[in-house]
N, CA and C of each residue as an Amber inpcrd file, in Angstrom:
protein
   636
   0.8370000  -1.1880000   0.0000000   0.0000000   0.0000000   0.0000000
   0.8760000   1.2430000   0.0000000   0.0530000   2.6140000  -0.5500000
   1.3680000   3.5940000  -0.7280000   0.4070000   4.5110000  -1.0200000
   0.5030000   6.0590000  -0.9730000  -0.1390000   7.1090000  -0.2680000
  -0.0690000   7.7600000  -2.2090000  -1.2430000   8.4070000  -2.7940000
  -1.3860000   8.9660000  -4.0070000  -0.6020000   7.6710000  -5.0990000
  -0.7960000   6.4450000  -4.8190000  -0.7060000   5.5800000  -6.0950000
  -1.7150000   6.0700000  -7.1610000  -1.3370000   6.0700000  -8.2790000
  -2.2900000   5.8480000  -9.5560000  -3.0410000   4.9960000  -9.6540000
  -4.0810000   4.9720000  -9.0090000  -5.3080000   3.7600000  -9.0720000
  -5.6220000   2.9490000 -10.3550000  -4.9580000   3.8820000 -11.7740000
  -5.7230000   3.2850000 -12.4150000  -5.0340000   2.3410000 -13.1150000
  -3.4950000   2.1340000 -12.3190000  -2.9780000   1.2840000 -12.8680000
  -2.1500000  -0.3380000 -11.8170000  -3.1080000  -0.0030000 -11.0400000
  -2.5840000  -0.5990000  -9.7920000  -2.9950000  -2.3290000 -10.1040000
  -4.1700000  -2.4110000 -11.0280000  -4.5580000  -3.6990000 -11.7050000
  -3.2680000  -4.4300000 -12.6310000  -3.0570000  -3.6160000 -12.8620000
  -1.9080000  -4.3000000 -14.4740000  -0.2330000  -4.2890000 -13.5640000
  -0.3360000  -3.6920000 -12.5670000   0.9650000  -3.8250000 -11.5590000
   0.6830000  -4.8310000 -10.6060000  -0.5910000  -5.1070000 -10.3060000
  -0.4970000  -6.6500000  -9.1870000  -0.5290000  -7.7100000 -10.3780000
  -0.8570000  -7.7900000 -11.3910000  -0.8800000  -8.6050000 -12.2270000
   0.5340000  -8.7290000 -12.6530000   1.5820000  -8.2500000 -12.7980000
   2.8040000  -8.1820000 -13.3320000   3.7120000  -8.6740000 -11.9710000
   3.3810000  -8.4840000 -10.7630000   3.6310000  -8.8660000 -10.0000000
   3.6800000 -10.4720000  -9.2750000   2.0700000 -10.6310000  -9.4480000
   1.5040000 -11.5820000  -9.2130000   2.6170000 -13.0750000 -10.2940000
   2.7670000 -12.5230000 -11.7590000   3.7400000 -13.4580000 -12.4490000
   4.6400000 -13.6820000 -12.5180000   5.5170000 -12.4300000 -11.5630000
   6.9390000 -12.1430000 -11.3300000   7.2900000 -13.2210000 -10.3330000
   6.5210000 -13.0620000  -9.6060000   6.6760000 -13.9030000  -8.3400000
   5.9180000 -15.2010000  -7.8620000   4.9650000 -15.5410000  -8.6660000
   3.9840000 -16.3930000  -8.3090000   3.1860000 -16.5740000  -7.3900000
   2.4160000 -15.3410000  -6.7930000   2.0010000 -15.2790000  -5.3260000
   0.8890000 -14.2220000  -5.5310000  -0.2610000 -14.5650000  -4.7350000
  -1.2830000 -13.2660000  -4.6640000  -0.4180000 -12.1030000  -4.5290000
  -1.4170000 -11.2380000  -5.3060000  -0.7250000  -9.5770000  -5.2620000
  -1.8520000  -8.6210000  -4.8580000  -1.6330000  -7.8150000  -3.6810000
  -2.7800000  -6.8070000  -3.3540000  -2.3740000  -5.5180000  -3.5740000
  -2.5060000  -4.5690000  -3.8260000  -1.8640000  -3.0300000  -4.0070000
  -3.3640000  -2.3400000  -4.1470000  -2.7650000  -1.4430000  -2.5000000
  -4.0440000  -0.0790000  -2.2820000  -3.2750000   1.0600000  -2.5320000
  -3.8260000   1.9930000  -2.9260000  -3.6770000   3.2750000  -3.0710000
  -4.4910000   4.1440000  -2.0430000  -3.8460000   4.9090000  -1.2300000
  -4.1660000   5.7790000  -0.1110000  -4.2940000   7.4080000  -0.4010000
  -5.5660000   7.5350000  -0.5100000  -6.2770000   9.0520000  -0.4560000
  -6.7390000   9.5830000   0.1250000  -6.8160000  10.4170000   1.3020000
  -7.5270000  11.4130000   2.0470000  -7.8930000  10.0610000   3.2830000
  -6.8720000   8.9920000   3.4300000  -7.2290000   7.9760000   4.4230000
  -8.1540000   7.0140000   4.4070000  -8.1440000   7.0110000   2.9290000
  -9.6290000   5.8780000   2.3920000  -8.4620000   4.9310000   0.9270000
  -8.6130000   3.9820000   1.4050000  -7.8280000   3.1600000   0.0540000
  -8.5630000   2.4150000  -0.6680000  -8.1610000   2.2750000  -1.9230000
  -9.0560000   1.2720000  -3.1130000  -7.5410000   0.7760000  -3.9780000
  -7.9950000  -0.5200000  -4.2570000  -6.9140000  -1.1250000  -4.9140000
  -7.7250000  -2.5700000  -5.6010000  -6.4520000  -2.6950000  -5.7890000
  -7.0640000  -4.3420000  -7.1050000  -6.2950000  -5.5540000  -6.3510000
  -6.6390000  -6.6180000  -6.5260000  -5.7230000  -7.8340000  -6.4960000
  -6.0230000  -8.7620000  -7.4610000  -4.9230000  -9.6870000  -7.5240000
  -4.6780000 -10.6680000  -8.3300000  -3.9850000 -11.6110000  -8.0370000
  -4.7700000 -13.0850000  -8.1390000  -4.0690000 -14.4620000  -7.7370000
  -3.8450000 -15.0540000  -8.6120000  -2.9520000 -16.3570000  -7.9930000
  -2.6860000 -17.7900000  -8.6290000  -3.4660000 -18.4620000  -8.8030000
  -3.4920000 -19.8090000  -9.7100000  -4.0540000 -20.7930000  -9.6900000
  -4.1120000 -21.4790000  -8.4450000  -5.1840000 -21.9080000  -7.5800000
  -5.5580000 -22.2330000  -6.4630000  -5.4750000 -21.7720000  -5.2570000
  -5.7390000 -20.4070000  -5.4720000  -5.9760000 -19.3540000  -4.6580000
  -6.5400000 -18.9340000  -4.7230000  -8.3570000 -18.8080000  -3.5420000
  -9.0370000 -18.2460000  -3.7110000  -9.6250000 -16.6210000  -3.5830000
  -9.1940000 -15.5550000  -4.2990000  -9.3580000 -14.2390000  -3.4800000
 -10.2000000 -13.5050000  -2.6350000 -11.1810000 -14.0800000  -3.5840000
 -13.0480000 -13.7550000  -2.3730000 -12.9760000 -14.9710000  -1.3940000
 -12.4210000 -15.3510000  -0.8710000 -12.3860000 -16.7400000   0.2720000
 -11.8030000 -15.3770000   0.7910000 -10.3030000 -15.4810000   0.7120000
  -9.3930000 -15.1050000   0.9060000  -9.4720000 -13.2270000   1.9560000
 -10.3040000 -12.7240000   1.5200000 -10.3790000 -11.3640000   1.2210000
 -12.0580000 -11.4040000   2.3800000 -12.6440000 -12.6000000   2.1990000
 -13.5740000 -12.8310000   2.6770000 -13.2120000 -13.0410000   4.4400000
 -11.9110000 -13.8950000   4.5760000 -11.5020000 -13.6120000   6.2220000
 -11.4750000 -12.3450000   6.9340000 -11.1970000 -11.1920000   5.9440000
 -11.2810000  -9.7030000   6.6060000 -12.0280000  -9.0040000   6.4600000
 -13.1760000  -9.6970000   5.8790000 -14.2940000  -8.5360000   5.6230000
 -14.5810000  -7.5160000   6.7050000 -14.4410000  -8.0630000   7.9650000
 -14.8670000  -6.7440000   8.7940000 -14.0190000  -5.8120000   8.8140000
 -12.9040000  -5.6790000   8.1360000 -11.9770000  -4.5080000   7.6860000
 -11.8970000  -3.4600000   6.4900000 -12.9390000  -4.4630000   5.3150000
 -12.9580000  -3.6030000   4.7470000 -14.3110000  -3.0030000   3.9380000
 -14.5320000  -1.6530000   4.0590000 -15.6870000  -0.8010000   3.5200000
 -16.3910000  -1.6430000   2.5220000 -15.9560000  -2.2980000   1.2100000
 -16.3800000  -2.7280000  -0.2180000 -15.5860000  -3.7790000  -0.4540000
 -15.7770000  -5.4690000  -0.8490000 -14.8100000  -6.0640000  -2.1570000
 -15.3690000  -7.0030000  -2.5700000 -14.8250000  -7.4160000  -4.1280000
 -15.9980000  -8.2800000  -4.8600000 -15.0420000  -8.2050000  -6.4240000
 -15.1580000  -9.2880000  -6.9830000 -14.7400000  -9.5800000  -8.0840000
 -14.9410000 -11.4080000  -8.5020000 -14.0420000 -12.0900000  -8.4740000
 -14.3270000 -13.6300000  -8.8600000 -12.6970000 -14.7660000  -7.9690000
 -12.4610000 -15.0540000  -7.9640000 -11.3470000 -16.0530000  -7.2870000
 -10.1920000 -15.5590000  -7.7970000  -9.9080000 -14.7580000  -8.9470000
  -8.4870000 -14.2810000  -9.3730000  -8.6850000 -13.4180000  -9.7870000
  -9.1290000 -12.1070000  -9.1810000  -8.9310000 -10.8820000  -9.4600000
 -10.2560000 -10.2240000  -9.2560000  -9.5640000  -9.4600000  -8.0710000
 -10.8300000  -8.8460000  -6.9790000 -10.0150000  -7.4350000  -7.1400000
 -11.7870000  -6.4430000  -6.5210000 -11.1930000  -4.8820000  -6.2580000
 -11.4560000  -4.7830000  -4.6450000 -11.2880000  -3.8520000  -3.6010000
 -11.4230000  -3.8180000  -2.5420000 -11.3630000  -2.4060000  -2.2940000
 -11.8900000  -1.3960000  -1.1600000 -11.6330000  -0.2970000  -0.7980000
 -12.1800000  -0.6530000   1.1880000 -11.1920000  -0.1040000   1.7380000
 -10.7460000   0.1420000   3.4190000 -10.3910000   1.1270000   3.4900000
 -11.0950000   1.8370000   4.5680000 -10.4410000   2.8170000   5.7370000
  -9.0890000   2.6030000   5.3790000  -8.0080000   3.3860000   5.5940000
  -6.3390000   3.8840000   6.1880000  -6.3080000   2.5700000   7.4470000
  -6.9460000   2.8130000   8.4820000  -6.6940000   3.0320000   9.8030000
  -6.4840000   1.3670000   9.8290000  -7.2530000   0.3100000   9.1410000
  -7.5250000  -0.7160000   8.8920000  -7.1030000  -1.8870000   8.3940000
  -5.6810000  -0.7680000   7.5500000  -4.8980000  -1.3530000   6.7470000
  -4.1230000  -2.7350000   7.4880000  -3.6210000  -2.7530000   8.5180000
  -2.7720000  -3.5430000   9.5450000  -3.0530000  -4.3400000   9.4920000
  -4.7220000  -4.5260000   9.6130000  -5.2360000  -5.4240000  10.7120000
  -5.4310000  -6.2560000   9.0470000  -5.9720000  -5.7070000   8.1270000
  -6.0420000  -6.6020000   7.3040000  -4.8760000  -7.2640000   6.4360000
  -3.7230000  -6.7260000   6.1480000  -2.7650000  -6.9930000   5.9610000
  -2.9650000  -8.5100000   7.2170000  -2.5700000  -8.4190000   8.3580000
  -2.5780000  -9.6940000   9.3750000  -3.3570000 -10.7160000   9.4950000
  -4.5230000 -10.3640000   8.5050000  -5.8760000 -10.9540000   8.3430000
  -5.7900000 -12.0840000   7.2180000  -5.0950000 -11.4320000   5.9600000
  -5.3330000 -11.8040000   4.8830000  -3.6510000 -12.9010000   4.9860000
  -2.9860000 -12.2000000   5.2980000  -1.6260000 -13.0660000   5.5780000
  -1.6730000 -14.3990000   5.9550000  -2.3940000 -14.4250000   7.1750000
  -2.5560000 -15.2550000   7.7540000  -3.7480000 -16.7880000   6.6270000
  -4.4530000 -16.1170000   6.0730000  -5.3180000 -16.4630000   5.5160000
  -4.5950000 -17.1400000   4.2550000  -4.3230000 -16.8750000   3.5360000
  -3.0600000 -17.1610000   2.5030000  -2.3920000 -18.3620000   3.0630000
  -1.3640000 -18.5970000   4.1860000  -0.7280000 -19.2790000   5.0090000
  -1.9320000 -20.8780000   5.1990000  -2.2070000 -20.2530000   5.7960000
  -3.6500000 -21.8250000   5.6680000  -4.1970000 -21.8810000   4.3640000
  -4.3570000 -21.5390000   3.4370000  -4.5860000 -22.0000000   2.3570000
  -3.6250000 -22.7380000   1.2640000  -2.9310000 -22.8030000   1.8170000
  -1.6560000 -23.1390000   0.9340000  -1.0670000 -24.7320000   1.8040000
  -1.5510000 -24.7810000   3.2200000  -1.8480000 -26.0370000   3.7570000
  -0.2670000 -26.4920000   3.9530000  -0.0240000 -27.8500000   4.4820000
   1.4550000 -28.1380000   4.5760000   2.2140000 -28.2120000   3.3070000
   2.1460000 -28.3430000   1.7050000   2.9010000 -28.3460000   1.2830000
   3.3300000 -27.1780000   0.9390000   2.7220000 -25.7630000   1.9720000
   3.1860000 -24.5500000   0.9360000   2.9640000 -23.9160000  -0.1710000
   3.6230000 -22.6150000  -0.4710000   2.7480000 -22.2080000  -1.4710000
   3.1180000 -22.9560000  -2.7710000   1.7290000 -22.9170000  -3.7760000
   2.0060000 -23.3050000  -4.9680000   3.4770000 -23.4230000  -5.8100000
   3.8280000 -24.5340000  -6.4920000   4.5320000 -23.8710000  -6.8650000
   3.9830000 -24.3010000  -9.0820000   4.9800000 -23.0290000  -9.3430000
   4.1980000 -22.5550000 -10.7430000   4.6620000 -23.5450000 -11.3750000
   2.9710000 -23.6280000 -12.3470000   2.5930000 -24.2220000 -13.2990000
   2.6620000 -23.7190000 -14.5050000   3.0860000 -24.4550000 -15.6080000
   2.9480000 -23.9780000 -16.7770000   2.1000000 -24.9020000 -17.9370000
   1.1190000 -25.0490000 -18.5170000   0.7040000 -25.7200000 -19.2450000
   0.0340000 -25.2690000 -20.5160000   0.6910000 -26.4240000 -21.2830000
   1.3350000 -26.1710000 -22.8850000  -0.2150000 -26.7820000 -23.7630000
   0.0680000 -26.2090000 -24.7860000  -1.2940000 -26.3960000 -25.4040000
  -0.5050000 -27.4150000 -26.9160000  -0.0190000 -27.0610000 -27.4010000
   0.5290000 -27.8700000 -28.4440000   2.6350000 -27.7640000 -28.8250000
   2.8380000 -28.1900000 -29.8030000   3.9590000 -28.5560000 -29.9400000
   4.1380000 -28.1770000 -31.4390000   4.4920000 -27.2170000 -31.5500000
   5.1240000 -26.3700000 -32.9620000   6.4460000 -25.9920000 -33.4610000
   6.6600000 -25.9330000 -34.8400000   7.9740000 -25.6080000 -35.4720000
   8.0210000 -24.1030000 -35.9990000   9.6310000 -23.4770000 -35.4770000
   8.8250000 -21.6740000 -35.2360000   8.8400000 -21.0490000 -36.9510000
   9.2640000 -22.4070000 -37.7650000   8.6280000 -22.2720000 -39.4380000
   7.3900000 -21.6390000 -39.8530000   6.2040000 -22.2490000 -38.8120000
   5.1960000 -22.4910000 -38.8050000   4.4360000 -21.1640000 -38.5360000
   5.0320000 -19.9380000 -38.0380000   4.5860000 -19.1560000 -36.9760000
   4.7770000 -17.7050000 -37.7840000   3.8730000 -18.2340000 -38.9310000
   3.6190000 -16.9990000 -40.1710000   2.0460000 -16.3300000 -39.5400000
   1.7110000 -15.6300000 -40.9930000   0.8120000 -14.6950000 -41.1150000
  -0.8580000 -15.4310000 -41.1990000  -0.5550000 -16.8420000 -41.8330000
  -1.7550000 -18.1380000 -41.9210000  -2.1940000 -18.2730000 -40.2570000
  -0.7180000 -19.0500000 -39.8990000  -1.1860000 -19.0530000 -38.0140000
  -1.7020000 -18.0840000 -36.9370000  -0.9110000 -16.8380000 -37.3080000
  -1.7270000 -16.3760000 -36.3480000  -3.2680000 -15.9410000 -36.3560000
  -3.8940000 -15.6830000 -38.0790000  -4.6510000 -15.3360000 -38.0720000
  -5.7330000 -16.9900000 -37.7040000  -5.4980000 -17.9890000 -37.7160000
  -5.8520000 -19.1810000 -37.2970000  -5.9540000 -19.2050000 -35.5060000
  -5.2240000 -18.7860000 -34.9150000  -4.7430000 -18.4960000 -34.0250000
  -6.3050000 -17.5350000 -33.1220000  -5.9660000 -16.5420000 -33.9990000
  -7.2530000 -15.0860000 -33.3550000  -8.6460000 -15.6650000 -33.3290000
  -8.5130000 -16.7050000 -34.3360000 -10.3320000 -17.3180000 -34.0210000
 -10.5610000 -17.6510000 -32.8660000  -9.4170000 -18.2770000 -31.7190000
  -9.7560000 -18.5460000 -31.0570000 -10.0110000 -17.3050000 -29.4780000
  -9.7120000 -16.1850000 -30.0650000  -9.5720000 -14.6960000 -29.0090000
 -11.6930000 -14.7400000 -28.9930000 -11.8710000 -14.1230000 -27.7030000
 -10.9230000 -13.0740000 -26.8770000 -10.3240000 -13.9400000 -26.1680000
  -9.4510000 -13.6910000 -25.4340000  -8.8440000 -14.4670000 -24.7630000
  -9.0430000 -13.5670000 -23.3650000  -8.4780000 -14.0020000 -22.3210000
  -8.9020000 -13.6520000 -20.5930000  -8.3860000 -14.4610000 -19.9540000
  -9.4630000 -14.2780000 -18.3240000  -9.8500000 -15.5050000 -17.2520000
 -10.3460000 -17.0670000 -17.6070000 -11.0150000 -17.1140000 -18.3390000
 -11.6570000 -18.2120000 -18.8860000 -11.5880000 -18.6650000 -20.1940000
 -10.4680000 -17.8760000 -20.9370000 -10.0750000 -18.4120000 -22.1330000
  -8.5570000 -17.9380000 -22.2700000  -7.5310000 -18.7740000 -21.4840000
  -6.3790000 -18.1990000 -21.1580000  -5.5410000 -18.3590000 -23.1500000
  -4.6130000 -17.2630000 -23.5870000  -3.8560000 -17.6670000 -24.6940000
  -3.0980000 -18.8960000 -24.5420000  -3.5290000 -19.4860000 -25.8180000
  -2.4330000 -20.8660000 -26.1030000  -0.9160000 -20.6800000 -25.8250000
  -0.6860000 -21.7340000 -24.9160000   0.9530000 -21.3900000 -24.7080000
   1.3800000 -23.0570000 -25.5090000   2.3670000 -22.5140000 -26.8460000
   3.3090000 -23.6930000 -27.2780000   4.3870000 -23.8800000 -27.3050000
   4.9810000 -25.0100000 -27.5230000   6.1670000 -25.2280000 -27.3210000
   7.3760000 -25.4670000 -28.8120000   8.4330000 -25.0780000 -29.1160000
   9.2990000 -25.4310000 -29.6630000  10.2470000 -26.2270000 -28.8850000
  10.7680000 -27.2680000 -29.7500000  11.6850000 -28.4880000 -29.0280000
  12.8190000 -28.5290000 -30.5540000  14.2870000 -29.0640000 -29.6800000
  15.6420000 -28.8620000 -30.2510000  15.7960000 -27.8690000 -30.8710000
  15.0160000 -26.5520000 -30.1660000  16.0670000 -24.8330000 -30.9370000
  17.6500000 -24.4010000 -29.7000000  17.7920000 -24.2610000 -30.9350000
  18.9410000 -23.5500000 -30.7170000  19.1750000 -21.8250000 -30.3920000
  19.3610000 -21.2990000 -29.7960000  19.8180000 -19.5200000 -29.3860000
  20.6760000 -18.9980000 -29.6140000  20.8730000 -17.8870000 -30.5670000
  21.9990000 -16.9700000 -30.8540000  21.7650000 -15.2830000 -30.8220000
  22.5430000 -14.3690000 -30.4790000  22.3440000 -13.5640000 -29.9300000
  21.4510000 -12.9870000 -28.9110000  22.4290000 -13.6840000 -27.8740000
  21.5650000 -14.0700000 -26.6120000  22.3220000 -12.4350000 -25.2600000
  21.0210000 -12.0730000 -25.4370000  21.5490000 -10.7020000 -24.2790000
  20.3260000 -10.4570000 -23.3500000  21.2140000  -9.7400000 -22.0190000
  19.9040000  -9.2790000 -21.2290000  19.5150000  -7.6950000 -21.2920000
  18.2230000  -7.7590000 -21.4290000  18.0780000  -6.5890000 -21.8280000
  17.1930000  -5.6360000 -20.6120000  17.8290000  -4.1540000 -20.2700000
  17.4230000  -3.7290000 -18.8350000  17.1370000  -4.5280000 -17.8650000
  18.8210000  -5.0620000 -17.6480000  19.1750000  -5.3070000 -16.4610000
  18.7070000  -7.0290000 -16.0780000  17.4880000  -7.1760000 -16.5670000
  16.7450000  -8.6530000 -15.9820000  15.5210000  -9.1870000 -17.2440000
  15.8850000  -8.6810000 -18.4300000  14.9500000  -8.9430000 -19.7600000
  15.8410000  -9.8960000 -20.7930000  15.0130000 -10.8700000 -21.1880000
  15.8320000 -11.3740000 -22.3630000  15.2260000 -11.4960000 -23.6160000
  16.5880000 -11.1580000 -24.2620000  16.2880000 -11.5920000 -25.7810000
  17.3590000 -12.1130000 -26.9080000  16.6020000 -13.0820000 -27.2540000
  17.1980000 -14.1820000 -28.3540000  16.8850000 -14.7500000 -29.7910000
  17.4180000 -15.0040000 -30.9140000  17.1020000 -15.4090000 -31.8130000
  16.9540000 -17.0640000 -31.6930000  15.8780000 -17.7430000 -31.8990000
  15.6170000 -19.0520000 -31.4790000  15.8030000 -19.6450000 -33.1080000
  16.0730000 -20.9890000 -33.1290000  16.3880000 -21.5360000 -34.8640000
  15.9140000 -23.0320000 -34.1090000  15.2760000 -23.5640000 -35.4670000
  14.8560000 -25.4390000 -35.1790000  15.0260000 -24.7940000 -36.7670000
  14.9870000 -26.3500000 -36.8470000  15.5680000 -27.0140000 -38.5050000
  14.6550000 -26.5180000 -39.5130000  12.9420000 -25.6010000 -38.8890000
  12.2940000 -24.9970000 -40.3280000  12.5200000 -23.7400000 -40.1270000
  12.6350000 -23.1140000 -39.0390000  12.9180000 -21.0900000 -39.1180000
  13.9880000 -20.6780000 -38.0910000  13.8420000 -19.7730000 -38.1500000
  14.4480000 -18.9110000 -36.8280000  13.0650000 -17.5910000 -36.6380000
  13.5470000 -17.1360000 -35.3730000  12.3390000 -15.6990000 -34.9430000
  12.6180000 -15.4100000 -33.2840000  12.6030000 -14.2910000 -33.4670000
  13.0650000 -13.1250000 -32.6820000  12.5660000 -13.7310000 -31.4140000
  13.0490000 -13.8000000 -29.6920000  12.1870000 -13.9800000 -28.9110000
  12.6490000 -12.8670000 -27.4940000  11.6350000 -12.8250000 -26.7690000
  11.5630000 -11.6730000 -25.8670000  11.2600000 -12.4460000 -24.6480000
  11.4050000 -12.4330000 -23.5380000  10.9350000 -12.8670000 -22.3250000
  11.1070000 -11.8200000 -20.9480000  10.4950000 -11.4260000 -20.3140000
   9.7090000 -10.4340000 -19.3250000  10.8990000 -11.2640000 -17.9980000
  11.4830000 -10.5140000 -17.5390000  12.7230000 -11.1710000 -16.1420000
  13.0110000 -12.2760000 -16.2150000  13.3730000 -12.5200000 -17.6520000
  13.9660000 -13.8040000 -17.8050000  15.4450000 -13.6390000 -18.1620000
  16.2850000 -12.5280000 -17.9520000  17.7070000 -13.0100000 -18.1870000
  18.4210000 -13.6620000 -17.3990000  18.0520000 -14.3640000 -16.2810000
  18.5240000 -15.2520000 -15.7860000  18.6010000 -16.7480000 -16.4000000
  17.7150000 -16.8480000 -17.6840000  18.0530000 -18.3060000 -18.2980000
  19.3820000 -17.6240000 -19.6590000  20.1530000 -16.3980000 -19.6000000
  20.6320000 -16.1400000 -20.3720000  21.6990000 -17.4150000 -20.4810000
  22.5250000 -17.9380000 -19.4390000  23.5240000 -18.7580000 -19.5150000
  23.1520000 -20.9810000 -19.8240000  21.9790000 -20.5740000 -19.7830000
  21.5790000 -21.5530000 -20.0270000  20.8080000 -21.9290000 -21.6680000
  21.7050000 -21.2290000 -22.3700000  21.2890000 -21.2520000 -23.5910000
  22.6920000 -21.9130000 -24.6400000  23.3150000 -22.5840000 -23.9780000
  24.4370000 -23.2300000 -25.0850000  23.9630000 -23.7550000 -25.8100000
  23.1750000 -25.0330000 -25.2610000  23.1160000 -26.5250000 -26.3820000
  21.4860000 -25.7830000 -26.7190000  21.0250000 -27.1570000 -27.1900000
  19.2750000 -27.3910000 -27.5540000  18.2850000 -26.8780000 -26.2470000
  16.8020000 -26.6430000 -26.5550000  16.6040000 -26.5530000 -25.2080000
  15.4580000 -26.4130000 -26.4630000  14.1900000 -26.5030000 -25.1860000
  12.7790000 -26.5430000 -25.4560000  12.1740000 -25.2150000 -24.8980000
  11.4380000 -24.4700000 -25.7680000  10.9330000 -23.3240000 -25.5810000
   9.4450000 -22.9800000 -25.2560000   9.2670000 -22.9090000 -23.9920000
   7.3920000 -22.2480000 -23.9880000   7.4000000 -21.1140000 -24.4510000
   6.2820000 -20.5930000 -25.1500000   6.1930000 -19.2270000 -25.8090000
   4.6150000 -19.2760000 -26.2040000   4.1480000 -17.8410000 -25.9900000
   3.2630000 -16.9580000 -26.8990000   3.7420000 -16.2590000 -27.8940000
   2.9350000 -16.8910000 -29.5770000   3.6440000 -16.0920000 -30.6870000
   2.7900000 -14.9280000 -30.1910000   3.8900000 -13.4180000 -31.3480000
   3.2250000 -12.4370000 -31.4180000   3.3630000 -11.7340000 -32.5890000
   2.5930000 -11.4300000 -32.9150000   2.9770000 -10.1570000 -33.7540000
   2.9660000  -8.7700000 -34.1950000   4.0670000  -8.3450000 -34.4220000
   4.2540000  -6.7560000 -34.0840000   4.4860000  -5.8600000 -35.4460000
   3.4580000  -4.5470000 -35.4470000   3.4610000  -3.9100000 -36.5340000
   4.5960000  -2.5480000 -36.1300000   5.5000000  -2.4470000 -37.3260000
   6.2360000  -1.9630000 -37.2730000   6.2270000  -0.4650000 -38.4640000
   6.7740000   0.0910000 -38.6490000   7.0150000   1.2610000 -39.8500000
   7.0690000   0.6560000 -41.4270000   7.6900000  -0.8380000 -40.8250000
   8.3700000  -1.2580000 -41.8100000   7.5560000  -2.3660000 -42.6190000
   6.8540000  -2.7160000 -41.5730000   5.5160000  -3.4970000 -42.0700000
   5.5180000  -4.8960000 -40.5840000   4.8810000  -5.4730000 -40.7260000
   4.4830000  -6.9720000 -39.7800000   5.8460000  -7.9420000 -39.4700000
   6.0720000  -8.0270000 -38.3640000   6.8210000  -9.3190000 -38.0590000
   6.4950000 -10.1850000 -37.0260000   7.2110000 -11.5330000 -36.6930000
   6.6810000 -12.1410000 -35.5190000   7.9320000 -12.1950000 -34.8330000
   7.3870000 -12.5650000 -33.7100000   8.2380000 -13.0020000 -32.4530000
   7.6470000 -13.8560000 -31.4680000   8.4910000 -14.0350000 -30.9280000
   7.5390000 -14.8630000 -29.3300000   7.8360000 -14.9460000 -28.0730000
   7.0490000 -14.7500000 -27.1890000   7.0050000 -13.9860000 -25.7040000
   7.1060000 -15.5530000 -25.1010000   8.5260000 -15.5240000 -24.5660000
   8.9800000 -16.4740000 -23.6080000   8.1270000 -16.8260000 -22.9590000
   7.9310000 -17.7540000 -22.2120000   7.1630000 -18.2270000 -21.0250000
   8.4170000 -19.3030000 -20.2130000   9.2150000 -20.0380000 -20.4540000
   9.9490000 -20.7580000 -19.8860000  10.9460000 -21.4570000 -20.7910000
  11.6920000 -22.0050000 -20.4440000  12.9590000 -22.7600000 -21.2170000
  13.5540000 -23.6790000 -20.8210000  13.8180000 -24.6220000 -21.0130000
  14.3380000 -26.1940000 -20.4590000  15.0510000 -26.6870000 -21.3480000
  16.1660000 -27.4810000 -20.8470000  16.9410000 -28.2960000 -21.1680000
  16.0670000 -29.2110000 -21.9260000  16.5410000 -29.7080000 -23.1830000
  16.0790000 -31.2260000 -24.3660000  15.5070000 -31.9880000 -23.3500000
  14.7410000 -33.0370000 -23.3430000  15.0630000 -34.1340000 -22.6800000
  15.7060000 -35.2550000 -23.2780000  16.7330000 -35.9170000 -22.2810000
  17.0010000 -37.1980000 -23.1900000  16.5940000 -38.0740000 -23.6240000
């Protein structure tokens, strides 16, 4: 919580959060001693359960199991912070919190990952809560010009035996050194309009060693 946050972006920052780290994300914004903020959970984390242990703390909240709004009193903040903490902690039971999942929808060659696919691709939008984007996989690519970009961003040119294409991943330069040999790629294609006209790329999601 933090005193004149920008409310109106406090949704798309627990959400960026929430993936950074894998963990419910709450963020209030504090005005004249009255806060409103957004949250956003994990898979098997309930937020209206969750949010529901402190109700007597707070004024308003309501949304669906992964991604609720809330507004509390200032004065209140503590107690629910201790409320909801606690609440989290038992939900997560003896093995602790979740740990992240990733699940793959198909198995593609980044040949494949033209102007036909994606528009094949959009039939299946909107995409959301209940219609999450297809995440696929490339298997035996290879990485070259491999850098981190501001500080904790990566980006790489990925190649399998039908293409190569540009890839980007969100605090992922920590798999920078783990890019010698082959490795298997989760990704969302994308594509980006430029001056110059349309290209693709694809938004990392994870990276692993071949299997043998």
């Amino acid at each position: 919580a933090g005193e004149n946050w920008n409310r109106g972006v406090l949704g798309i920052v627990a959400s960026r959060l929430m993936e950074q780290y894998h963990r419910p994300a709450i963020l209030i914004g504090i005005q004249d001693g009255f806060g409103k903020g957004s949250a956003r959970s994990i898979a098997g984390v309930d937020l209206i359960s969750v949010m529901g242990e402190a109700k007597e703390y707070l004024a308003t909240f309501g949304g669906h199991k992964s991604a609720a709004g809330l507004a509390l009193d200032a004065c209140n903040l503590a107690m629910f912070h201790d409320v909801v903490d606690r609440a989290l902690t038992e939900s997560y039971g003896d093995e602790g919190a979740p740990v992240r999942e990733l699940s793959v929808d198909a198995n593609v060659s980044l040949g494949h990952l033209d102007g036909t696919f994606m528009q094949e691709l959009e039939q299946l939008a909107p995409f959301g809560a209940g219609n999450p984007e297809p995440v696929l996989v490339a298997r035996n690519v290879r990485a070259s010009n491999v850098r981190v970009v501001g500080r904790r961003h990566l980006r790489a040119k990925f190649k399998d035996s039908t293409g190569v294409i540009d890839g980007f991943g969100f605090n992922m330069g920590k798999f920078a050194g783990d890019l010698n040999g082959e490795v298997s790629v989760a990704f969302v294609p994308r594509e980006i309009q430029t001056h110059a006209g349309r290209r693709f790329e694809i938004q990392i999601k994870d990276i692993r060693p071949n299997e043998s």
